[in-house]
Residue, then its C-alpha position, 0 to 999 in steps of 0.5 A: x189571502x196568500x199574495x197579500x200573507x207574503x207581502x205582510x210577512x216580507x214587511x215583518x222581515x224588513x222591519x225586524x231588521x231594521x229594527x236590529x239593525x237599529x239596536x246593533x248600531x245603537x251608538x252610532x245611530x244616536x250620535x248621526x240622528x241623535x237620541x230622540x230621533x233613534x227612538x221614534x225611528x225604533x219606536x216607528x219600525x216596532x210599533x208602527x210598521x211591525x205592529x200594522x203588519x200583524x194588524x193587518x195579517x190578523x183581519x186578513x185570517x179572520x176574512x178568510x175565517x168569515x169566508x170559509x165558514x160562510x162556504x160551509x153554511x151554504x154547503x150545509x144549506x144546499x145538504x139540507x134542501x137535498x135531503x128534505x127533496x129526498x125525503x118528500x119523495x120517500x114520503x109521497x112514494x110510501x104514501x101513494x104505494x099504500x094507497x094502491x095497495x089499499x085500492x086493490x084490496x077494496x076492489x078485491x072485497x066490494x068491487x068484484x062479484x061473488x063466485x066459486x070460479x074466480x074467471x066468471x066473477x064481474x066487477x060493479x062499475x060504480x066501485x071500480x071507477x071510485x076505487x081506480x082514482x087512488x090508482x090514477x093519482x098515484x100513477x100522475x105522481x110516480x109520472x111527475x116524480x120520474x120525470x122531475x128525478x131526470x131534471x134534478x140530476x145532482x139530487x139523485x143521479x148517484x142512483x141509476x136504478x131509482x128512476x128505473x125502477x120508478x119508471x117501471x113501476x109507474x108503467x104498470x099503473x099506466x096500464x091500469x089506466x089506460x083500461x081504465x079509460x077504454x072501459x069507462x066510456x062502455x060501460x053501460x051496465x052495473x057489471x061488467x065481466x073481470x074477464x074483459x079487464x086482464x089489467x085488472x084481473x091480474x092487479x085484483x088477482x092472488x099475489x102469487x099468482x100475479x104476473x105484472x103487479x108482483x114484480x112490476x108494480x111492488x118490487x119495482x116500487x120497493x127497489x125505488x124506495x130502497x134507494x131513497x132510503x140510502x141515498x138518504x143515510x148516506x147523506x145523513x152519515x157518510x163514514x158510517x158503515x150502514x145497513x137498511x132492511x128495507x123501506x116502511x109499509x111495504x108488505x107486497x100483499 
């Protein structure tokens, strides 16, 4: 566009100067080629040659127009498709979040035994395999969504804390599920002890008493969604000062 913008504006020079030359030497112009002549001379250095080169000039700014505004769709495009990434994950996130949160509380209220003293409770096997299916699937996603945030880079690399974060979270489910796994296949009776599950007994535990779900599982989770979160306003509106509260549907307990 520049190259061919000086080669446009050299030939509008050349030709309103010939073009002044011809009307300063009107005269003389007219007695050497005559009058018809130095017309269609004037006539071809105003119209033809200077009137092409701002033709030309013109379709070239609007290729150049065309161009940048075709950059700026796919700009737009790629913007999109990160956030609508970024918010699918957000969405999965909260939902499977919620879900081991409501796990835990039904495990709490129909798979464990009644008794006084909390160490002596047991655990219905049958509940506890149905209820552990939330906790497996949201541990395979936050699994797939750690691994998958490393590949995508550009998408959250502005972040470091997230995958972290997630990555920790996910390692507290994985231990849920590994007992999980080692228990199942012994499990020959209806009951088994809470004591012989810690994993379990600190998941099904008091929150405030929790030594690895508190702040492995739901800070970790929270601090992943909290990063979604401003990854996704920033985006969204990056001259605008913001401030985020915090992630939907987070209550710890």
């Amino acid at each position: 566009m520049r190259g061919l913008s000086i080669v446009i504006s050299a030939v509008v020079v050349v030709s309103l100067s010939l073009a002044a030359v011809l009307a300063v030497w009107h005269e003389v112009m007219t007695r050497v080629v005559g009058i018809e002549a130095y017309k269609n001379l004037l006539q071809f250095c105003l119209v033809v040659v200077l009137g092409g080169a701002v033709s030309l000039l013109y379709q070239a700014y609007n290729r150049q127009v065309d161009r940048q505004a075709e950059v700026k769709r796919q700009d737009e495009h790629r913007a999109d498709a990160v956030q609508e990434t970024r918010q699918r994950y957000l969405s999965e996130l909260i939902g499977h979040y919620n879900r081991v949160k409501r796990a835990r509380r039904l495990l709490r209220a129909k798979a464990l035994t009644h008794d006084p003293d909390r160490a002596n409770r047991r655990v219905r096997v049958a509940r506890y395999d149905e209820l552990l299916q939330s906790v497996l699937d949201a541990q395979l996603t936050f699994e797939t969504m750690s691994r998958t945030m490393r590949v995508e880079g550009s998408l959250f690399a502005t972040d470091h804390d997230l995958i972290a974060a997630l990555i920790r979270a996910e390692s507290y489910l994985r231990a849920l599920v590994t007992e999980y796994e080692n228990v199942m296949p012994q499990a020959d009776r209806a009951e088994v002890e809470l004591r012989m599950l810690p994993e379990l007994a600190d998941f099904v535990g008091p929150y405030e008493e929790s030594k690895r779900f508190r702040t492995e599982f739901v800070h970790s989770t929270q601090a992943a969604l909290a990063a979604l979160e401003h990854l996704i306003v920033d985006a969204a509106q990056p001259d605008t000062l913001r401030s985020v509260d915090g992630p939907p549907s987070t209550s710890p307990k």
